[in-house]
C-alpha atoms as one frame of an Amber mdcrd trajectory, in Angstrom:
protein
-118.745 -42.851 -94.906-116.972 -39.750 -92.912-114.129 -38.036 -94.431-112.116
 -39.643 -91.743-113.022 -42.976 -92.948-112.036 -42.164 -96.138-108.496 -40.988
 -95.266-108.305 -44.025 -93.433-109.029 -46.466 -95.527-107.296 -44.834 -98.234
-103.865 -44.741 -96.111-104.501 -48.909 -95.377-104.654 -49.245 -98.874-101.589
 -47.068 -99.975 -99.599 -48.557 -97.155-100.076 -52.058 -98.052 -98.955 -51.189
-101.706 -96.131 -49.395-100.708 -94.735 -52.546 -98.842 -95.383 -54.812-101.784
 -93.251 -52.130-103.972 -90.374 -52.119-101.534 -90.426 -55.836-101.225 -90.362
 -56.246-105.303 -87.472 -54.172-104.906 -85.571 -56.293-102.163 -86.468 -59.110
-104.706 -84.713 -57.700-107.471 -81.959 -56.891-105.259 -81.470 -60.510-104.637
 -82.089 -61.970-107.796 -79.976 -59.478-109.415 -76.283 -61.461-108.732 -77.810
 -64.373-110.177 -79.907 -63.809-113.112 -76.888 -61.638-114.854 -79.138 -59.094
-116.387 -80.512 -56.212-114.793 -83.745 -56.770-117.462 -84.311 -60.650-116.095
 -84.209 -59.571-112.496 -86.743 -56.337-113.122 -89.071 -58.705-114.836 -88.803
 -60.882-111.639 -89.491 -57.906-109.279 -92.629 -57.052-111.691 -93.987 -60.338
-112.010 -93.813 -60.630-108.323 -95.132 -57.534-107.863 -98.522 -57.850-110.529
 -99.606 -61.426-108.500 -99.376 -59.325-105.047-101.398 -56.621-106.538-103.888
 -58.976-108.168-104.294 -61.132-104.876-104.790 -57.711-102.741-107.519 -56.842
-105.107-109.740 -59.677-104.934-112.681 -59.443-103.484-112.466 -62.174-101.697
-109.913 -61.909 -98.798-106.473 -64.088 -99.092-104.113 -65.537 -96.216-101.070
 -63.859 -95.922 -99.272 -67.204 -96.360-100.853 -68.203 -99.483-100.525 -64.324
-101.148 -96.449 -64.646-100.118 -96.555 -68.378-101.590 -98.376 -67.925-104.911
 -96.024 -64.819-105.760 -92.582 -66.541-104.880 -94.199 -69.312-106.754 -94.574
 -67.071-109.688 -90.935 -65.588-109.355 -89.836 -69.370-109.557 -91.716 -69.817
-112.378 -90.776 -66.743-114.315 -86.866 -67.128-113.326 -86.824 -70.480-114.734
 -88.378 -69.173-117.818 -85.106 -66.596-117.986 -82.763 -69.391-117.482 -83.042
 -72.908-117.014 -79.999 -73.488-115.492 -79.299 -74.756-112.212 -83.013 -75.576
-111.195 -81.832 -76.133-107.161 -80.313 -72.902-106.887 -83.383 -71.154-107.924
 -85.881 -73.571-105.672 -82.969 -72.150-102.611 -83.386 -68.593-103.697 -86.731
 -68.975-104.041 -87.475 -70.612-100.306 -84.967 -68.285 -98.844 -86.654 -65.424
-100.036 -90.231 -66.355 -99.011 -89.152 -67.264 -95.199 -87.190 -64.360 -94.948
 -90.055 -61.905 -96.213 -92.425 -64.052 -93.808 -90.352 -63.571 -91.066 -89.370
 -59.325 -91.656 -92.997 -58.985 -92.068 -93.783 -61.089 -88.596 -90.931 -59.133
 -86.410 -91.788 -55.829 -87.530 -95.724 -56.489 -87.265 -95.238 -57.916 -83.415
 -92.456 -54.967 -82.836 -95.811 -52.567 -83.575 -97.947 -55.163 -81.334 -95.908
 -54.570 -78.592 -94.607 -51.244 -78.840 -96.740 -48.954 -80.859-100.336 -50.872
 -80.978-101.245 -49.578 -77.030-101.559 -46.181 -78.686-103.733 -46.893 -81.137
-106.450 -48.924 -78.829-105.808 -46.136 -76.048-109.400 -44.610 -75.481-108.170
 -40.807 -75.209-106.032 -41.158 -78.192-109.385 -42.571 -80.079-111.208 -39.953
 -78.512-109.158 -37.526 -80.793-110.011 -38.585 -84.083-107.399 -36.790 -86.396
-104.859 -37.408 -84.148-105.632 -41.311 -83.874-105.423 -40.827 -87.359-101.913
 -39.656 -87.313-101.029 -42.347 -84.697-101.675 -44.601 -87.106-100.080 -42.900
 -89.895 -97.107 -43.052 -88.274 -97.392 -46.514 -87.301 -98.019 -48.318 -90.670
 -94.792 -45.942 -91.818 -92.947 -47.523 -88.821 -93.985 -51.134 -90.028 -93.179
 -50.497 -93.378 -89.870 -48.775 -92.858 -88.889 -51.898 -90.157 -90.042 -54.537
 -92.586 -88.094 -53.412 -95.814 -85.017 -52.829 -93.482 -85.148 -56.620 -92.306
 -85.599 -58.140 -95.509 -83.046 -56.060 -97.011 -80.364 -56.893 -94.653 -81.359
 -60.463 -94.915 -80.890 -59.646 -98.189 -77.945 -58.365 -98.842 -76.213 -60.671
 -95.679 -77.345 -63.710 -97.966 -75.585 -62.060-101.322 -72.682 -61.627 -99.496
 -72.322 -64.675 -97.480 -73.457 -66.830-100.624 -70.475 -66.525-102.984 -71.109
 -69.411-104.696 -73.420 -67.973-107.171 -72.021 -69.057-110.314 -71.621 -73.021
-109.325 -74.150 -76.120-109.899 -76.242 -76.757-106.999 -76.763 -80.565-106.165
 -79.949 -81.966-104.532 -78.028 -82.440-100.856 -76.841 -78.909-100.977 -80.238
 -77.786-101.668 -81.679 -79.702 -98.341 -79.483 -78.883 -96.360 -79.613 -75.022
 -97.266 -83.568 -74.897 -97.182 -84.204 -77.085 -93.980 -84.136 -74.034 -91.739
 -86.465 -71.969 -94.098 -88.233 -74.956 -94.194 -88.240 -74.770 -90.048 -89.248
 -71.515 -89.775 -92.257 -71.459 -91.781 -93.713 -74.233 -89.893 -93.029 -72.789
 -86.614 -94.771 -70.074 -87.619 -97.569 -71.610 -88.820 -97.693 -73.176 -85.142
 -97.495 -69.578 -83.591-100.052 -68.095 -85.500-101.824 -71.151 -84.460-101.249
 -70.655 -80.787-102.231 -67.060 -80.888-105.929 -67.942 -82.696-106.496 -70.433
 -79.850-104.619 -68.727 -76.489-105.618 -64.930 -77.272-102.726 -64.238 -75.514
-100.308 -60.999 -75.772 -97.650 -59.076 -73.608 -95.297 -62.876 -73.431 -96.758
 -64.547 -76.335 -95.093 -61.405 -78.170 -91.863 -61.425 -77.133 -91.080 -64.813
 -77.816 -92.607 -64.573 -81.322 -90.054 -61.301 -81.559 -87.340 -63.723 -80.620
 -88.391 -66.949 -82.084 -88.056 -64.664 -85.465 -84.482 -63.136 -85.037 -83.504
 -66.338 -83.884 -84.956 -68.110 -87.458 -83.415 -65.007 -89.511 -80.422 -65.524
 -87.806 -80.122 -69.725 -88.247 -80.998 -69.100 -91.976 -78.064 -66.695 -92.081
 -75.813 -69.099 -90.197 -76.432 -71.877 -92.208 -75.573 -70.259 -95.553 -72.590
 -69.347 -93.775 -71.315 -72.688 -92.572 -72.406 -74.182 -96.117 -70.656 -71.562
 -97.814 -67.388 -71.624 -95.293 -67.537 -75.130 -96.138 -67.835 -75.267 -99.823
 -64.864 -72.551 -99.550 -62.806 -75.456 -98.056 -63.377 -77.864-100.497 -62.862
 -75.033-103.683 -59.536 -75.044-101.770 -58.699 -78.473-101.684 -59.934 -78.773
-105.041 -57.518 -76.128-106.330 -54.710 -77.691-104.103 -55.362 -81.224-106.036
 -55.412 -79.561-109.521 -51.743 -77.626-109.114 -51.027 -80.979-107.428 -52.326
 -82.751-111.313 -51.088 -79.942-113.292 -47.212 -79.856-111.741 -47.796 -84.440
-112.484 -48.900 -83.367-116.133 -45.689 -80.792-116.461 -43.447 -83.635-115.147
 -45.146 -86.090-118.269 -44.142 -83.191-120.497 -41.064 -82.852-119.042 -39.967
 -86.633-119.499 -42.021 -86.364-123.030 -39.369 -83.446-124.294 -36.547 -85.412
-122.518 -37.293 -88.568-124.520 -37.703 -86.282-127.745 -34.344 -85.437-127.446
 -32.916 -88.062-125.898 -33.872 -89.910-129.325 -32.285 -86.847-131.595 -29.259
 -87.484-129.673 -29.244 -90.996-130.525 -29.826 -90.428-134.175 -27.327 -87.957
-134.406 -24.704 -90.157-132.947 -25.677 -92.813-135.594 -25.513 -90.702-138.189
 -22.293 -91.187-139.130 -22.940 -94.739-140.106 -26.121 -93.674-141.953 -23.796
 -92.041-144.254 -21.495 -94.612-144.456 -24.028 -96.863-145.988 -25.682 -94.275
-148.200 -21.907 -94.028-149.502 -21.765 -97.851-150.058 -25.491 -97.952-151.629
 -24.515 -95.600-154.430 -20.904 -96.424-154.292 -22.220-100.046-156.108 -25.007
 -97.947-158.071 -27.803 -99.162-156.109 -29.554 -96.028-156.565 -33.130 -97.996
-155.384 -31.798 -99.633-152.291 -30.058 -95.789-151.515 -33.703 -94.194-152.112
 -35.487 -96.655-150.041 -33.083 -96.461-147.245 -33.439 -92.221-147.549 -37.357
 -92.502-147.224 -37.287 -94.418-144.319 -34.038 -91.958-142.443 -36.511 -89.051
-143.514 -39.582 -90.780-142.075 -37.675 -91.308-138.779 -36.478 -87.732-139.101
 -40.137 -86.423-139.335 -41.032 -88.342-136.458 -38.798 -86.899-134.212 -38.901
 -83.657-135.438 -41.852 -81.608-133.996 -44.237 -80.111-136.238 -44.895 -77.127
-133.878 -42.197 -75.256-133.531 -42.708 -72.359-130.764 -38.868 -71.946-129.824
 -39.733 -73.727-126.192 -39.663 -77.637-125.963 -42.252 -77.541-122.988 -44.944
 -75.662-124.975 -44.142 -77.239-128.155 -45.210 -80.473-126.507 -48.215 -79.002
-124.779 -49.454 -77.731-128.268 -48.394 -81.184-129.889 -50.657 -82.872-127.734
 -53.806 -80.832-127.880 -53.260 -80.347-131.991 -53.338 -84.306-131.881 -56.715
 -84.288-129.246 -57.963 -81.834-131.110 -57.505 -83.408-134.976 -58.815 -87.139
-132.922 -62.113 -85.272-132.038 -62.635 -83.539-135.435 -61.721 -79.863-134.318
 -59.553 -78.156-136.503 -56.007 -76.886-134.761 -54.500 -73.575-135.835 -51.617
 -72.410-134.232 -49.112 -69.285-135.003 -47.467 -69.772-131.400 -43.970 -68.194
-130.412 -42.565 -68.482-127.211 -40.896 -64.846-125.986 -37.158 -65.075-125.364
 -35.399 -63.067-123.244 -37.943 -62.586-121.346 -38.762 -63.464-117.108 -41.693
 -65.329-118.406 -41.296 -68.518-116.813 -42.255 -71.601-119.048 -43.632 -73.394
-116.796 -46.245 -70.454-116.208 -46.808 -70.030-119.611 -47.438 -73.809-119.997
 -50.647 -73.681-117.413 -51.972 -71.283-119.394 -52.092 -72.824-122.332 -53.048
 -76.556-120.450 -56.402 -74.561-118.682 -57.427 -72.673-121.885 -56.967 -75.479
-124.802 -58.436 -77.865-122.349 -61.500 -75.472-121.874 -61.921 -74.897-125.959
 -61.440 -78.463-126.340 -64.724 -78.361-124.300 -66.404 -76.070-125.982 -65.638
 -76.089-129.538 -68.693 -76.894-131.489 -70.389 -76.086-134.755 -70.545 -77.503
-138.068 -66.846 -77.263-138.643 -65.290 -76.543-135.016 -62.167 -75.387-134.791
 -59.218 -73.946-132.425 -56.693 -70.786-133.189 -54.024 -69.757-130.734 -51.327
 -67.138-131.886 -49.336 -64.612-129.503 -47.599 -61.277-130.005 -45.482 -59.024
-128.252 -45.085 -55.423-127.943 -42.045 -53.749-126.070 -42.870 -55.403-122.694
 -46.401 -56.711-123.070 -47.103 -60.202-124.457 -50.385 -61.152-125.774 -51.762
 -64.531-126.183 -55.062 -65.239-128.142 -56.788 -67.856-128.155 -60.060 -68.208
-130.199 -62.735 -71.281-130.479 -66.148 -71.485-132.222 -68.850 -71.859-130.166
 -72.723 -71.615-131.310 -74.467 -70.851-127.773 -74.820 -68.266-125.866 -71.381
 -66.920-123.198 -72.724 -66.142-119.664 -70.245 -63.824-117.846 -70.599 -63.701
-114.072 -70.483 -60.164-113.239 -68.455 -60.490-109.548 -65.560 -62.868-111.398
 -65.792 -61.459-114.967 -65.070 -65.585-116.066 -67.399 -67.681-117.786 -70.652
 -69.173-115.955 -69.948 -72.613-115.940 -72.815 -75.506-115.392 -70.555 -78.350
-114.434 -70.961 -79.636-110.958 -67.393 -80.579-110.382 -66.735 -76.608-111.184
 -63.416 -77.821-112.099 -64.057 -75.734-115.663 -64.074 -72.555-113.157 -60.651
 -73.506-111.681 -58.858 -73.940-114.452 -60.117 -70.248-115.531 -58.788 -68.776
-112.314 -55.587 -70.557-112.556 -55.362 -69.077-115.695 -55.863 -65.580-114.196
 -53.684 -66.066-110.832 -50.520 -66.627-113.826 -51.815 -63.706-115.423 -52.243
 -61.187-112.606 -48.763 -62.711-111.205 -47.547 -60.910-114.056 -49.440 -57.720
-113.882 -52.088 -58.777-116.446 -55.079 -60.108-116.821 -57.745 -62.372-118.819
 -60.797 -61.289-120.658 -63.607 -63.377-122.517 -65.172 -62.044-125.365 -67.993
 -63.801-127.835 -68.665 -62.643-131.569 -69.982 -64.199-134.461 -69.557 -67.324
-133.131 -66.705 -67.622-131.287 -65.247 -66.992-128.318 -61.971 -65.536-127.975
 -59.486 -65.455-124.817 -57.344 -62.941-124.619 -54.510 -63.326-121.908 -52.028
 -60.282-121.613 -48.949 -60.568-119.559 -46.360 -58.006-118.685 -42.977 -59.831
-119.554 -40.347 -57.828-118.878
């Protein structure tokens, strides 16, 4: 074998695993906003990239297709094995990714065809040896640079136009998201196909150039439309929840107006009461006097609140989840004070405390669960904290910084960011924290 040869075959072999590196690293790229941890989507990349590398070595030679389908298969596999949640998603990212690298790979191998691959088979270039060498050199650089720089903007177009990372997938939004991935692969089958039997170039290649952009670009649409679409409904969803929460205040309105509507009454009977605690131990019926004390008190206690936060909405609110909360077997702690003087509205304050009690309602578990909410205020800022035990494990998204949630209505995640709208509307903020096992909320507002 010439030293030419060498250098040649050498290059062919560099080049290919130089494209199967850059690839691993458009991979991680897209995994990344998913997986939550820069370790998971590395070991995704690597795992990809090992099965590429193994398949390229064997001595036997492997169709492209197949290579590309056993290592997405194996970055399904191994993503799965990071995180078994939301199975559809991954079988999307997984479908979306192979197409995608099928089709960058396709457009910027018939871009060369067309453009570039006249040079090589041109007879006084060939006559030249080193510099047909260098022609091809540059070529393979050319196909590797134009096939990373596809798949990364499909890439990164998909990341952005997909904001729906941290919601369930169902089974229909999975078809209808992989259908033109689906499409594309099998028209390309059919084109390679069609070139094996026609042997034709020159107009066969410009309509496989365009039949590609065209599939990159109907993937990209799609996950557009869906996402536009599932943006709609988020909306109406959110519309329908104030539209609950504002029915729920008015119940704890008319709850608070019945409360005292009943003091009222008891106060303006209290004056006979006395009268006939006077007559009981006027005649010395000290037993009849007792009895009829008990039963005042019990009636007293009744209406009385046992939380006691200086604010009859939120003393309601808190009434009501401390009685959900002792029903289910979670224990209720609560060292609550409403702020006074303050521009805190209590009607803000109130879905705050409806979103985040609801939510550790949810997710208090353990041998002995339990519920804490207290609040403080310094100068200006007030702090409310709310802590719940939890024995699992808290998955942050990174682009939200809320909780992952799992539950296909995703109405957990709209009660979060109702929770921070209040918040930020007065210039503060949420954060979610988990320690030896608990969670704790902390909600800061700026209240004066």
């Amino acid at each position: 074998m010439s030293r030419l040869e060498l250098w040649w075959n050498g290059t062919s072999y560099a080049a290919d695993i130089i494209q199967l590196i850059f690839v691993a690293a458009c991979l991680i790229i897209y995994v990344l906003p998913y997986l939550w941890e820069r370790k998971k989507a590395f070991s995704v990349g690597i795992v990809y990239l090992a099965v590429m590398v193994f398949l390229y070595r064997l001595p036997v030679q492997v169709n492209n297709f197949f290579a590309y389908f056993a290592g997405i298969l194996a970055v399904f596999i191994v993503m799965c094995i990071e995180d078994r949640k939301n199975i559809n998603q991954k079988i999307f990212l997984s479908v979306t990714f192979f197409s995608l690298c099928e089709l960058s790979s396709a457009l910027a191998g018939k871009i060369d065809s067309l453009f570039f691959e006249p040079l090589i088979m041109s007879e006084k270039i060939a006559a030249m040896e080193w510099l047909w060498y260098g022609v091809y050199v540059s070529v393979r650089i050319l196909n590797i640079f134009l096939c990373t720089l596809f798949l990364y903007l499909s890439v990164r177009t998909v990341n952005r136009t997909y904001e729906s990372k941290n919601r369930y997938m169902g089974i229909r939004e999975l078809l209808l998201l992989i259908v033109p991935s689906l499409s594309e692969v099998i028209g390309s089958a059919i084109f390679r196909f069609y070139q094996v039997k026609s042997g034709m170039a020159g107009i066969y290649d410009v309509l496989c150039i365009l039949y590609y952009l065209i599939s990159i670009t109907a993937i990209l649409v799609m996950i557009f439309v869906f996402q536009s679409l599932k943006t709609s409904q988020e909306e109406q969803s959110d519309r329908e929840l104030i539209a609950s929460q504002i029915n729920d205040m008015k119940i704890h309105i008319e709850g608070v107006e019945r409360l005292y509507s009943d003091i009222r009454s008891m106060r303006h009977d209290m004056g006979n009461h006395i009268q006939v605690l006077e007559r009981l131990i006027g005649t010395e019926n000290s037993g009849e006097a007792r009895a009829y004390l008990e039963r005042l008190s019990d009636e007293w206690k009744e209406l009385t609140p046992e939380i006691k936060t200086g604010n009859p909405v939120t003393d309601i609110i808190l009434l009501e989840k401390k009685k959900e909360a002792e029903k289910a077997g979670i224990a209720f702690g609560c060292d609550f004070h409403y702020p006074e003087n303050t521009k805190l509205n209590a009607f803000d304050l109130s879905v705050i405390l409806y979103n985040a009690l609801n939510n550790c309602m949810e997710s208090a578990n353990g041998d002995k669960p339990y519920i804490r909410i207290y609040s403080f205020r310094q100068n200006s800022v007030y702090t409310l904290i709310i802590r719940n035990s939890f024995q699992g494990k808290l998955y942050i998204d990174s682009e939200s910084g809320l909780p992952f949630t799992t539950k296909k209505s995703g109405e957990h995640g709209i009660g979060l960011k109702n929770i921070r709208r209040v918040a930020r509307k007065y210039m503060g903020d949420v954060s979610f924290e988990q320690r030896d096992g608990e969670v704790i909320v902390s909600i800061m507002l700026q209240i004066k």
